[in-house]
ROLO-577207 format. One line per 3 residues: their letters; for each residue x, y, z of N, C-alpha, C, CB. Coordinates in Angstrom, 1 decimal. Atoms other than C-alpha are relative to their C-alpha. Glycine has a CB too. Example, Ala and Ser with C-alpha at 12.3 -4.5 7.8 and 13.67 -1.06 7.14 Angstrom:
AS> 0.9,-1.2,0.0,12.3,-4.5,7.8,0.9,1.2,0.0,-1.0,0.0,1.2  -0.9,-1.1,0.0,13.7,-1.1,7.1,-0.8,1.1,0.8,0.4,0.5,-1.4
end
This chain:
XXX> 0.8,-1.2,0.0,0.0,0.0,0.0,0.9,1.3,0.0,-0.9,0.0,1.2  -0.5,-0.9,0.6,2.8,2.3,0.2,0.6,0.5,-0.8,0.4,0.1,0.3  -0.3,-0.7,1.8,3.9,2.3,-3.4,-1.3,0.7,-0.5,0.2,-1.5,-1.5
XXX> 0.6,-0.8,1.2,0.9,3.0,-4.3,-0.5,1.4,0.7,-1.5,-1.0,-0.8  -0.2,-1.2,-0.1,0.5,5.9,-2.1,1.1,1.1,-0.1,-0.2,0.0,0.8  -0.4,-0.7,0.1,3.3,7.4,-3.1,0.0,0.2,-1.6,0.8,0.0,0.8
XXX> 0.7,0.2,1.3,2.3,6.4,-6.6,-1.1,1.6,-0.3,-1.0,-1.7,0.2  0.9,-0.9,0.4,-0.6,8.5,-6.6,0.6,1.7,0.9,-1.7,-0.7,0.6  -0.7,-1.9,-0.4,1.2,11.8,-4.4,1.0,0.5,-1.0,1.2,0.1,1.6
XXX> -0.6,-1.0,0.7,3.4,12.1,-6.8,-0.7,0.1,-1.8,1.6,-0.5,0.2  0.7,-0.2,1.3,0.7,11.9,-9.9,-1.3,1.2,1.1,-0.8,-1.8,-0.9  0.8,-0.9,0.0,-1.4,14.1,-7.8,0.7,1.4,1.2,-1.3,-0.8,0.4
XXX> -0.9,-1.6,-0.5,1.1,17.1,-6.3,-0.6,0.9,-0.6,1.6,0.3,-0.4  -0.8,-0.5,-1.1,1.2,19.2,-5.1,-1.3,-0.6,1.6,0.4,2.2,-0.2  1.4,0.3,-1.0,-2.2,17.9,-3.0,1.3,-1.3,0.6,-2.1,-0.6,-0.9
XXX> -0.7,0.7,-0.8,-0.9,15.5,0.1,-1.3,-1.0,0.0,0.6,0.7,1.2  0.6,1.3,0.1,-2.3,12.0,-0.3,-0.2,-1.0,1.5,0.8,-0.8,-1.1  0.1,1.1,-0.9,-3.5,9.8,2.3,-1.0,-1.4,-0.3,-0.5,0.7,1.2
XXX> 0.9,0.8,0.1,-4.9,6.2,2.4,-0.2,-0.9,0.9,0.2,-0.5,-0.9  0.8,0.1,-1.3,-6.7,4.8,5.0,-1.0,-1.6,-0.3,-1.1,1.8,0.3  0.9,0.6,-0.1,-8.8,1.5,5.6,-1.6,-0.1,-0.2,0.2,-0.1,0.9
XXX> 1.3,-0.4,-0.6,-12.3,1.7,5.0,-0.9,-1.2,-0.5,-0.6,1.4,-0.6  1.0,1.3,0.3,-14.8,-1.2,4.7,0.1,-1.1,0.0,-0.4,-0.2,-0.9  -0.5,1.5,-0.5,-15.2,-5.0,5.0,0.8,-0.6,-0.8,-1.0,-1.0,0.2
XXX> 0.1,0.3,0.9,-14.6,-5.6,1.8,1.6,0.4,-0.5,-1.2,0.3,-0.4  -1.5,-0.7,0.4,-10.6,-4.0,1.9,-0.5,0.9,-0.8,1.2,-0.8,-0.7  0.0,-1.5,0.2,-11.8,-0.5,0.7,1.2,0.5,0.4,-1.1,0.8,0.7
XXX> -1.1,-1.1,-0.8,-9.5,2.0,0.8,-0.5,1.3,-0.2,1.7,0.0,-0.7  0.6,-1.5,0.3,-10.2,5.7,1.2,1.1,1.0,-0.2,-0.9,0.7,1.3  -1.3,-1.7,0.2,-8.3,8.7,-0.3,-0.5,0.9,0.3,0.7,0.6,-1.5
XXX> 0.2,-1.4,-0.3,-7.9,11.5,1.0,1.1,1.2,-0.9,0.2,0.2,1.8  -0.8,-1.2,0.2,-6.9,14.7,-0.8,0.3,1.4,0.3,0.0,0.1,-0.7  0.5,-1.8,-0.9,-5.9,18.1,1.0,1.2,1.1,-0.8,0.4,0.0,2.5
XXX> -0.6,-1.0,0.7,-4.5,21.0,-0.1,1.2,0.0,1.2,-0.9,1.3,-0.4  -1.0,0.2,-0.8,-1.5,22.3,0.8,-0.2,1.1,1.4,1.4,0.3,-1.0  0.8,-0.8,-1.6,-3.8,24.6,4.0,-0.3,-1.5,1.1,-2.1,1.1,-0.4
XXX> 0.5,1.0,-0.7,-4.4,20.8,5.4,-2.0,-0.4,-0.5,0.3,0.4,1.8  1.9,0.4,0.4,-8.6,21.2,3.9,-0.1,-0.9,-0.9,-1.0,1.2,-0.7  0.7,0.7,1.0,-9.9,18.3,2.3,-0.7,-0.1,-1.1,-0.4,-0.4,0.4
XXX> 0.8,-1.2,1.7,-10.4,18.9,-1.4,-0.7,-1.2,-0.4,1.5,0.8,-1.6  0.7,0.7,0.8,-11.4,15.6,-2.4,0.2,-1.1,0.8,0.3,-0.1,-1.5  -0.2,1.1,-0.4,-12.2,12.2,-0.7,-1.0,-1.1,-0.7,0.0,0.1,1.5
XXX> 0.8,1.3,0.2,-13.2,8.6,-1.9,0.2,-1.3,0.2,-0.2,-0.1,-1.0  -0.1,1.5,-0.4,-13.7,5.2,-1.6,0.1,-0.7,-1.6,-1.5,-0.5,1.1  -0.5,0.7,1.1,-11.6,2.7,-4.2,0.0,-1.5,0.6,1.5,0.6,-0.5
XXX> -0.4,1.6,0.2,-11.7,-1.1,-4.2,1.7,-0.3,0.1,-0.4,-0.5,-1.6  -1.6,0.1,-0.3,-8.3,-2.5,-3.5,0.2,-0.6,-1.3,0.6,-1.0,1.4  -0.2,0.4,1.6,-8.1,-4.3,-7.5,0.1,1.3,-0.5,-1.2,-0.8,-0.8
XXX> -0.1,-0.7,0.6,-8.5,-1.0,-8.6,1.5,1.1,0.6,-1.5,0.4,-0.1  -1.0,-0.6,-1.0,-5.8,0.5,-6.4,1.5,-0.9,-0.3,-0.8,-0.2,1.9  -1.0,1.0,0.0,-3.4,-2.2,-7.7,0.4,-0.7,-1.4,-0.5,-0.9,0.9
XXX> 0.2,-0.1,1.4,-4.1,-2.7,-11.4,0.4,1.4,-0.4,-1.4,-0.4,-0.3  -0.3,-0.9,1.4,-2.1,-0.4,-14.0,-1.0,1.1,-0.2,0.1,-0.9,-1.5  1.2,-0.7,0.9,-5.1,0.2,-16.1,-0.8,1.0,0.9,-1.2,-1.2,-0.8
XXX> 1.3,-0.5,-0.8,-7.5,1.0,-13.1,0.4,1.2,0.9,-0.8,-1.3,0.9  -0.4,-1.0,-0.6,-4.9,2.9,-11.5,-0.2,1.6,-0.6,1.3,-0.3,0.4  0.1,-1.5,1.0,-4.6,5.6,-14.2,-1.6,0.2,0.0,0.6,-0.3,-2.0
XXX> 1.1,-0.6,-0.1,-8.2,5.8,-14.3,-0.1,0.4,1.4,-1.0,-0.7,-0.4  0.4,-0.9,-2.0,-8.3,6.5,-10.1,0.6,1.1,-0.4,0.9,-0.5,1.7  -1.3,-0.6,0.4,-5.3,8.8,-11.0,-1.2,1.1,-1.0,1.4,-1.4,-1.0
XXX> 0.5,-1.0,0.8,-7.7,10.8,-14.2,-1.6,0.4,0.7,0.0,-0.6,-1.5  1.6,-0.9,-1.1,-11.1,11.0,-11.8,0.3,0.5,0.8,-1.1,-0.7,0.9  -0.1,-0.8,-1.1,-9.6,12.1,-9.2,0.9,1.4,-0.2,0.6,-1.0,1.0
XXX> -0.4,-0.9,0.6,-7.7,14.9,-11.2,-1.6,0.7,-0.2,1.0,-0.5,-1.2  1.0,-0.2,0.8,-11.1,15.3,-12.9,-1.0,0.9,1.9,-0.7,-1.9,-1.0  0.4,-0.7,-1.0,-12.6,15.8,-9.3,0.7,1.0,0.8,-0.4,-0.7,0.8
XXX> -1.0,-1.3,-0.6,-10.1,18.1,-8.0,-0.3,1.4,-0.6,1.6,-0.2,-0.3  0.3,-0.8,0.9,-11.0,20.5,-11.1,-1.4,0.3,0.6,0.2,-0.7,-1.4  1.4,-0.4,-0.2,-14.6,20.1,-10.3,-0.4,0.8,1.4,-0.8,-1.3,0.0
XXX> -0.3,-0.4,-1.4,-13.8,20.9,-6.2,0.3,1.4,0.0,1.1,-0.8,0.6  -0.5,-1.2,0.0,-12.0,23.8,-7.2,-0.4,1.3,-0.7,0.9,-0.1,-0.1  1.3,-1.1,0.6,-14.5,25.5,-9.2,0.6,0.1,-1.4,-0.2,1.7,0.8
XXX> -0.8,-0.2,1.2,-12.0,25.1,-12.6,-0.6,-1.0,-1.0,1.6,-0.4,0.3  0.8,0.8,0.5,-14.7,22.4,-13.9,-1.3,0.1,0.1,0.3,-0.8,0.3  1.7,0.3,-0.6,-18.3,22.3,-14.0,-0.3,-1.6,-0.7,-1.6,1.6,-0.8
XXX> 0.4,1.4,0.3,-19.9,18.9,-14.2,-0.6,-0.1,-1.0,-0.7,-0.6,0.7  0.9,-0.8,1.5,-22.0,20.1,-17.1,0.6,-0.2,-1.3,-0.2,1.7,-0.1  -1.0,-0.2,1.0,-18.8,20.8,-19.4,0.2,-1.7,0.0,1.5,1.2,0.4
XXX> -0.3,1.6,0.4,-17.8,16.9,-18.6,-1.6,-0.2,-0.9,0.3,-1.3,1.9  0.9,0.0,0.4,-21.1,16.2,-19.8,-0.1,0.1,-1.8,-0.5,0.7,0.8  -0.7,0.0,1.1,-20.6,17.7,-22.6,1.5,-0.3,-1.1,-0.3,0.7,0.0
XXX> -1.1,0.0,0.5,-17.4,17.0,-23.5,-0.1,-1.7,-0.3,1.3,0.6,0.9  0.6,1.5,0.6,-18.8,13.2,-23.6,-0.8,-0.1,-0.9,-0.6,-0.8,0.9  1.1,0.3,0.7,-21.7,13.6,-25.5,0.9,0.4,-1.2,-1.4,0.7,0.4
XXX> -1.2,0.0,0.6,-19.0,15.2,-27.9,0.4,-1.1,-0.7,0.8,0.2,0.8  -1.3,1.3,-0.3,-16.7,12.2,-27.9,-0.5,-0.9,-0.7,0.4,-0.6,1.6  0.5,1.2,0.3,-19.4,10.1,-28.4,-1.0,0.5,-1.6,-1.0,-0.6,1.6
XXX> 0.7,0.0,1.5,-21.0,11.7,-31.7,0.6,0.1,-0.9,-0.7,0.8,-0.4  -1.1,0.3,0.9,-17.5,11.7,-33.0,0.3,-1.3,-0.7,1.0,0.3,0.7  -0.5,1.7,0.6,-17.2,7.9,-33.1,-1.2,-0.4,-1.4,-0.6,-1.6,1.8
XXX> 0.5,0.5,0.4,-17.7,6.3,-35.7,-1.3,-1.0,-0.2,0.7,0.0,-0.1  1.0,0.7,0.2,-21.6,4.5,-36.7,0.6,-1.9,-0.1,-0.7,0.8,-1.4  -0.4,1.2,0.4,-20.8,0.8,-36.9,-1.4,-0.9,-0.5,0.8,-0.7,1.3
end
Protein backbone atom coordinates (compact mmCIF):
# COMPACT_ATOMS: atom_id res chain seq x y z
CA UNK A 1 0.00 0.00 0.00
CA UNK A 2 2.85 2.29 0.23
CA UNK A 3 3.86 2.29 -3.44
CA UNK A 4 0.88 2.99 -4.34
CA UNK A 5 0.50 5.94 -2.07
CA UNK A 6 3.29 7.42 -3.10
CA UNK A 7 2.29 6.41 -6.64
CA UNK A 8 -0.64 8.53 -6.61
CA UNK A 9 1.23 11.80 -4.36
CA UNK A 10 3.38 12.08 -6.77
CA UNK A 11 0.66 11.92 -9.90
CA UNK A 12 -1.36 14.09 -7.77
CA UNK A 13 1.10 17.09 -6.30
CA UNK A 14 1.21 19.22 -5.06
CA UNK A 15 -2.16 17.94 -2.99
CA UNK A 16 -0.93 15.48 0.06
CA UNK A 17 -2.35 11.95 -0.31
CA UNK A 18 -3.51 9.83 2.32
CA UNK A 19 -4.88 6.18 2.40
CA UNK A 20 -6.69 4.83 5.00
CA UNK A 21 -8.81 1.46 5.65
CA UNK A 22 -12.34 1.66 4.99
CA UNK A 23 -14.79 -1.23 4.71
CA UNK A 24 -15.20 -4.98 5.00
CA UNK A 25 -14.59 -5.63 1.84
CA UNK A 26 -10.61 -3.96 1.90
CA UNK A 27 -11.84 -0.47 0.68
CA UNK A 28 -9.45 1.98 0.81
CA UNK A 29 -10.23 5.74 1.21
CA UNK A 30 -8.27 8.70 -0.30
CA UNK A 31 -7.93 11.54 1.03
CA UNK A 32 -6.89 14.71 -0.75
CA UNK A 33 -5.93 18.06 0.98
CA UNK A 34 -4.46 20.95 -0.08
CA UNK A 35 -1.45 22.32 0.80
CA UNK A 36 -3.75 24.58 4.05
CA UNK A 37 -4.40 20.75 5.40
CA UNK A 38 -8.59 21.20 3.92
CA UNK A 39 -9.87 18.26 2.33
CA UNK A 40 -10.37 18.87 -1.37
CA UNK A 41 -11.40 15.58 -2.41
CA UNK A 42 -12.16 12.21 -0.67
CA UNK A 43 -13.20 8.61 -1.94
CA UNK A 44 -13.70 5.24 -1.57
CA UNK A 45 -11.62 2.70 -4.19
CA UNK A 46 -11.67 -1.13 -4.22
CA UNK A 47 -8.32 -2.54 -3.49
CA UNK A 48 -8.11 -4.27 -7.51
CA UNK A 49 -8.53 -0.96 -8.60
CA UNK A 50 -5.81 0.54 -6.39
CA UNK A 51 -3.41 -2.16 -7.69
CA UNK A 52 -4.10 -2.71 -11.37
CA UNK A 53 -2.05 -0.39 -13.99
CA UNK A 54 -5.13 0.24 -16.13
CA UNK A 55 -7.55 0.95 -13.13
CA UNK A 56 -4.94 2.92 -11.45
CA UNK A 57 -4.58 5.56 -14.24
CA UNK A 58 -8.21 5.79 -14.25
CA UNK A 59 -8.25 6.54 -10.11
CA UNK A 60 -5.32 8.76 -11.04
CA UNK A 61 -7.73 10.80 -14.18
CA UNK A 62 -11.06 10.97 -11.78
CA UNK A 63 -9.63 12.07 -9.24
CA UNK A 64 -7.70 14.92 -11.18
CA UNK A 65 -11.13 15.35 -12.89
CA UNK A 66 -12.61 15.83 -9.27
CA UNK A 67 -10.12 18.13 -7.98
CA UNK A 68 -10.96 20.45 -11.09
CA UNK A 69 -14.62 20.08 -10.27
CA UNK A 70 -13.82 20.87 -6.21
CA UNK A 71 -12.04 23.84 -7.17
CA UNK A 72 -14.45 25.45 -9.24
CA UNK A 73 -11.98 25.06 -12.56
CA UNK A 74 -14.70 22.44 -13.90
CA UNK A 75 -18.35 22.31 -13.96
CA UNK A 76 -19.90 18.92 -14.25
CA UNK A 77 -22.01 20.08 -17.12
CA UNK A 78 -18.80 20.76 -19.44
CA UNK A 79 -17.76 16.91 -18.60
CA UNK A 80 -21.08 16.18 -19.78
CA UNK A 81 -20.63 17.66 -22.60
CA UNK A 82 -17.39 16.97 -23.55
CA UNK A 83 -18.77 13.20 -23.59
CA UNK A 84 -21.67 13.65 -25.47
CA UNK A 85 -19.02 15.18 -27.88
CA UNK A 86 -16.71 12.25 -27.91
CA UNK A 87 -19.42 10.10 -28.38
CA UNK A 88 -20.95 11.75 -31.73
CA UNK A 89 -17.51 11.73 -32.97
CA UNK A 90 -17.25 7.86 -33.05
CA UNK A 91 -17.68 6.31 -35.75
CA UNK A 92 -21.60 4.52 -36.71
CA UNK A 93 -20.84 0.79 -36.87
Amino acid sequence: MESISLLLGEALSPYQVSLSPSGAQGECLVTLKNSSGAIVVERQFNHAQLTDKRQLTDVVDGLHRDILIAEGRLEPCVIAALRNAALDKRPAL
